[in-house]
Structures are given as structure tokens and as C-alpha cells.
C-alpha positions as CSV (number, residue, x, y, z in Angstrom):
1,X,8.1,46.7,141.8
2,X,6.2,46.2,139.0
3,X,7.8,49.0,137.1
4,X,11.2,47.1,138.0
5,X,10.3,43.6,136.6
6,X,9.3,45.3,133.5
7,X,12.3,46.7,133.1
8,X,14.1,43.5,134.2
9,X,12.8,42.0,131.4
10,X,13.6,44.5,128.7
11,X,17.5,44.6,129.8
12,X,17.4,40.7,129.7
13,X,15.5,41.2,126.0
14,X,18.2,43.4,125.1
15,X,21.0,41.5,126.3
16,X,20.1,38.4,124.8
17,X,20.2,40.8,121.5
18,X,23.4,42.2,122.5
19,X,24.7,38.8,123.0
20,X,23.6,37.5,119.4
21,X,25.1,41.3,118.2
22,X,28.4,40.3,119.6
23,X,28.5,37.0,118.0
24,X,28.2,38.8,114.2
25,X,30.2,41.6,115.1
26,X,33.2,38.7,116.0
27,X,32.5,37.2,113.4
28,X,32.9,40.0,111.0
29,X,35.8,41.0,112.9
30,X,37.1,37.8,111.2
31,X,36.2,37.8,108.3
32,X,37.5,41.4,107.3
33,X,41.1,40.3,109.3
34,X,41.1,37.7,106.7
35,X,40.4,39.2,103.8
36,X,42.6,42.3,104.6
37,X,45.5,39.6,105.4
38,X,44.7,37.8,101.7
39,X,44.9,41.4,99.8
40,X,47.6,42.6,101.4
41,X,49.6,39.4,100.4
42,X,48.0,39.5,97.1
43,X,49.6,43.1,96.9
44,X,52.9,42.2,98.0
45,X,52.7,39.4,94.8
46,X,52.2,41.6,92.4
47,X,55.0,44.2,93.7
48,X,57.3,41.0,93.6
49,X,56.2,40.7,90.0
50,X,56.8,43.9,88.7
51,X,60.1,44.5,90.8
52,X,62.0,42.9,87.9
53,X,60.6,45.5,85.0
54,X,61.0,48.3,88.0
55,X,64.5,47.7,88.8
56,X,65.7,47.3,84.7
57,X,63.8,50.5,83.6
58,X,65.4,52.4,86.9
59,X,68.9,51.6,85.8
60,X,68.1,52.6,82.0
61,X,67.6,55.9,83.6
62,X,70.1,55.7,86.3
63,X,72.9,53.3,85.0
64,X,75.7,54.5,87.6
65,X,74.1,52.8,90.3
66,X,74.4,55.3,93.1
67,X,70.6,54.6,93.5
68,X,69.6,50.6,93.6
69,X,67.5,48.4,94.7
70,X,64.2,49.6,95.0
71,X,62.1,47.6,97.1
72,X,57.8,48.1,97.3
73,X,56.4,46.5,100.7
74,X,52.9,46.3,102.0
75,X,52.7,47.8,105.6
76,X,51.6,45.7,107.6
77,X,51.1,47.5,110.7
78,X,48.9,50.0,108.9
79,X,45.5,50.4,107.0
80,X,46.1,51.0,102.9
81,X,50.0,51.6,103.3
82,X,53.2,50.4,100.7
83,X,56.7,51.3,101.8
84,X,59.1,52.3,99.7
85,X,63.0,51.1,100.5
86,X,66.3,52.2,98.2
87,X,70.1,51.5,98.6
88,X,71.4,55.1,98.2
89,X,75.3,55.4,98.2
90,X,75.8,52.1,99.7
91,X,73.4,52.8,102.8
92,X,70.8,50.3,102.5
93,X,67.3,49.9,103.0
94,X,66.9,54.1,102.7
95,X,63.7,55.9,102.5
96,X,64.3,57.4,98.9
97,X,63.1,60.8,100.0
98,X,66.5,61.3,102.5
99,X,68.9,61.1,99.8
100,X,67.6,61.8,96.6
101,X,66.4,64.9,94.5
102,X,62.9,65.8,93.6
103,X,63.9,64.8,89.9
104,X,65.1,61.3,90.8
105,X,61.8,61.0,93.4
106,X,59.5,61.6,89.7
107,X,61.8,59.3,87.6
108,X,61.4,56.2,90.1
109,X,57.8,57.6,90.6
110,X,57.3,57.1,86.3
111,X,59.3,53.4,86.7
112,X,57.1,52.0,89.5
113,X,54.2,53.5,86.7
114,X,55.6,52.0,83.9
115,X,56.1,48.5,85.4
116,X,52.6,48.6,86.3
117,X,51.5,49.2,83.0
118,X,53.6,46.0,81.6
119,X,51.9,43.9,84.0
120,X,48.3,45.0,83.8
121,X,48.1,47.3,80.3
122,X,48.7,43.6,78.0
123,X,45.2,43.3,76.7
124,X,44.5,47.2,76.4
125,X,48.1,48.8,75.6
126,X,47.8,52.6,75.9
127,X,50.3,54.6,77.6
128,X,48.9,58.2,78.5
129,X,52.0,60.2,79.9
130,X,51.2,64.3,80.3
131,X,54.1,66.3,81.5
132,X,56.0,63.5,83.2
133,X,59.7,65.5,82.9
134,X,59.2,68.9,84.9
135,X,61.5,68.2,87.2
136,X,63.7,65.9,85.5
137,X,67.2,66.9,84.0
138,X,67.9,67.0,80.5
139,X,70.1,63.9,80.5
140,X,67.5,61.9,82.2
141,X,65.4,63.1,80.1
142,X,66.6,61.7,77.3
143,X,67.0,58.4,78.9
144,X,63.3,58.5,79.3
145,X,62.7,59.2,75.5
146,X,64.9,56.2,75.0
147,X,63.4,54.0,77.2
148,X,59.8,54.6,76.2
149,X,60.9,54.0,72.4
150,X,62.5,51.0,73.0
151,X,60.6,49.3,76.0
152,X,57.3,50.1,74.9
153,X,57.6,50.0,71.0
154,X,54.3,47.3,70.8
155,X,52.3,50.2,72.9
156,X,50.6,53.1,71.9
157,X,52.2,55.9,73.3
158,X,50.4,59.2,74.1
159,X,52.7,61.7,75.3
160,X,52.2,65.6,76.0
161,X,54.6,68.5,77.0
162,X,55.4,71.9,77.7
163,X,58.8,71.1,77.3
164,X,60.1,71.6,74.1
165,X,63.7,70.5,74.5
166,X,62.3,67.2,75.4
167,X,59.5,67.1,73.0
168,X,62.6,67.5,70.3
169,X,64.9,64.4,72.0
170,X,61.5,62.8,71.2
171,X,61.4,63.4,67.5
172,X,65.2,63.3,67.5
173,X,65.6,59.6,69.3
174,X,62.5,58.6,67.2
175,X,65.1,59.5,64.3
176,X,68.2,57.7,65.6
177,X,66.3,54.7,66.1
178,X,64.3,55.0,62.8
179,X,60.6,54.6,63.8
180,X,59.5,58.2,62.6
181,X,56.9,56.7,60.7
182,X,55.6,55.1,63.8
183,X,55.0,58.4,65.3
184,X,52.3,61.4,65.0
185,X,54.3,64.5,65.9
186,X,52.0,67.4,66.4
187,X,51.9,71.1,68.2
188,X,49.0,72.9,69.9
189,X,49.7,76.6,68.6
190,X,46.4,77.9,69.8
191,X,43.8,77.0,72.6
192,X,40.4,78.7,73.5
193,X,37.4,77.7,75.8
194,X,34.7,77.8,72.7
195,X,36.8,75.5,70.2
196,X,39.0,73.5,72.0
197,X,42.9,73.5,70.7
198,X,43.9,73.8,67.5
199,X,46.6,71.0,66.8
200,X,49.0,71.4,63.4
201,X,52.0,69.4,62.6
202,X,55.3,70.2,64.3
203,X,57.7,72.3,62.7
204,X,61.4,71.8,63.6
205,X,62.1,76.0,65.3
206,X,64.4,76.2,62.1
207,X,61.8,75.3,59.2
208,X,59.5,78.0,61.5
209,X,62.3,80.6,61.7
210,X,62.3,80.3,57.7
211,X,58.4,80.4,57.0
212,X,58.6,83.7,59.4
213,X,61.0,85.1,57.2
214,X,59.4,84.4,54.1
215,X,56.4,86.1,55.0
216,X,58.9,88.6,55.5
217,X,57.8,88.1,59.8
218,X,61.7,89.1,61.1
């Protein structure tokens, strides 16, 4: 009997505890369904901020307007989750992976990127962009060399490749729209672990095609 009251009283001790417990935990409860409902929102803002820069710099790239209309929601229904919504041929409201190409996924992928960067890159403006084309046509290609040079002509733009096609639209655009002298244009022609790469001014494949000859290199 004894052994029972003593235990009586520990489960009422840790009851009471469990009680007071419960009351925090509710609490809590609260508190992070509140602030997750105030960052989500606060998401949502600043995807209806950039939607503006998003859709202009998407139809730079895709101007015949098969693919519009990109739309960024928070998911509500689940933890850490955006949705992305496209009017693809007409058929609204589209999950942009059913109808278009692994090149067009990247190229929205780099415009959703490059919106961000106008709303948040204003006091620090560096663009770093490595290998952003893989997968992307030639065409497109040079739409993105020309949006780059004209949208972001107050940034300082960083841009590698292993493509040299594009790498010459580049130089070429730069060119067209006469800011050369704006631009750096260098090649990596050798790379090792001990020093690092060794960078040299680009060489149009022409002028190289002549050096090689004059050193008599056929």
C-alpha cells in the first residue's frame, strides 16, 4: 500500500509536469504555425515582385510565345515547397516539365535566376554565371548573350564556358552592340593541380590558325 501511494504521488508529480509540458508545446505549436504562415506569404511577395523581370527576360529568349506565363507559388499544403505553373500551347496552368525540353527547363531555370538577382543583387552587383548554355540551342543561345549585355550592362558579369561557339556570340554581340571595351575576354589554355590555370587573352580560331602557321605549326 505504501509502495502504491508513493507511486500515486510521482504519476500526479509528473502529470502536473505533463500538464505545464502540454501548455508550451501548444504554445509553440503556435507560434511556429504563425511564423511559417508570415514566410510563406512573405515568399509569395517577393515571387509577385520578380514575376515582372521573369516574364520580360523569358520572352527575350522565347519571343513566339508558345511558352507564357510563368507563375512561382508557395505550396501551401507542404513543408519548404514553390510550384511552378506555365501556359504551354494554349493549355494553361502546365507543369513546365510535360511539355517542354530540357533546354527550355534551364533557360526559365537562368530567368527565375536572373530576376532574382535584379531584386536582391542592387547593393552588391556581381553576376557569376559558369556553364549556364549546355543544353541550350544555339539560337537561344544567342538570345542569352543578348539579354545579359543589354539587361545587365550596370552589373559585373562573370561568365565561364566550355562552349566556344557561345563564348564567340559573346565577343561577337559585345561587338554589335559596341561595349568591347567593357569586357575582359580571356582563355584558359592550360590547367594543373600545382599552379592553378593559366589564363591568356582570347584569340579569335583565325588569328590562332595564323600564329600556328607562322611558327610554321601546320
Amino acid at each position: 500500500i505504501e509502495q502504491v501511494k508513493s507511486k500515486v504521488k510521482d504519476i500526479s508529480k509528473v502529470r502536473s509536469e505533463l500538464e505545464a509540458y502540454q501548455k508550451y508545446y501548444v504554445l509553440a505549436e503556435k507560434i511556429y504555425s504563425a511564423f511559417s504562415e508570415i514566410k510563406k506569404a512573405k515568399i509569395q511577395e517577393i515571387y509577385t515582385t520578380i514575376q515582372g523581370d521573369m516574364q520580360n527576360f523569358h520572352s527575350m529568349l522565347h519571343p513566339d510565345g508558345s511558352h507564357k506565363n510563368i507563375e512561382l507559388t508557395v505550396a501551401l499544403g507542404r513543408r519548404a515547397s514553390t510550384e511552378m505553373k506555365i501556359e504551354s500551347f494554349g493549355r494553361k496552368g502546365e507543369d513546365p516539365r510535360a511539355l517542354t525540353s530540357e533546354g527550355h527547363l534551364d533557360s526559365l531555370g537562368l530567368c527565375i535566376f536572373l530576376a532574382f538577382v535584379k531584386k536582391f543583387n542592387r547593393g552588391c552587383p556581381l553576376v557569376i554565371l559558369d556553364d549556364v548554355v549546355t543544353t541550350i540551342d544555339a539560337n537561344h543561345r544567342n538570345k542569352i548573350a543578348e539579354l545579359l549585355l543589354k539587361e545587365f550592362k550596370d552589373y559585373q558579369l562573370i561568365i565561364t564556358t566550355h562552349d566556344r561557339i557561345w563564348y564567340e556570340q559573346l565577343i561577337n554581340l559585345q561587338k554589335a552592340l559596341n561595349v568591347q571595351n567593357n569586357f575582359v575576354n580571356m582563355e584558359i589554355i592550360r590547367w594543373n593541380v600545382d599552379t592553378g590555370p593559366i589564363i591568356s587573352s582570347y584569340k579569335h580560331r583565325w588569328e590562332r590558325i595564323l600564329g600556328k602557321l607562322g611558327y610554321n605549326d601546320k
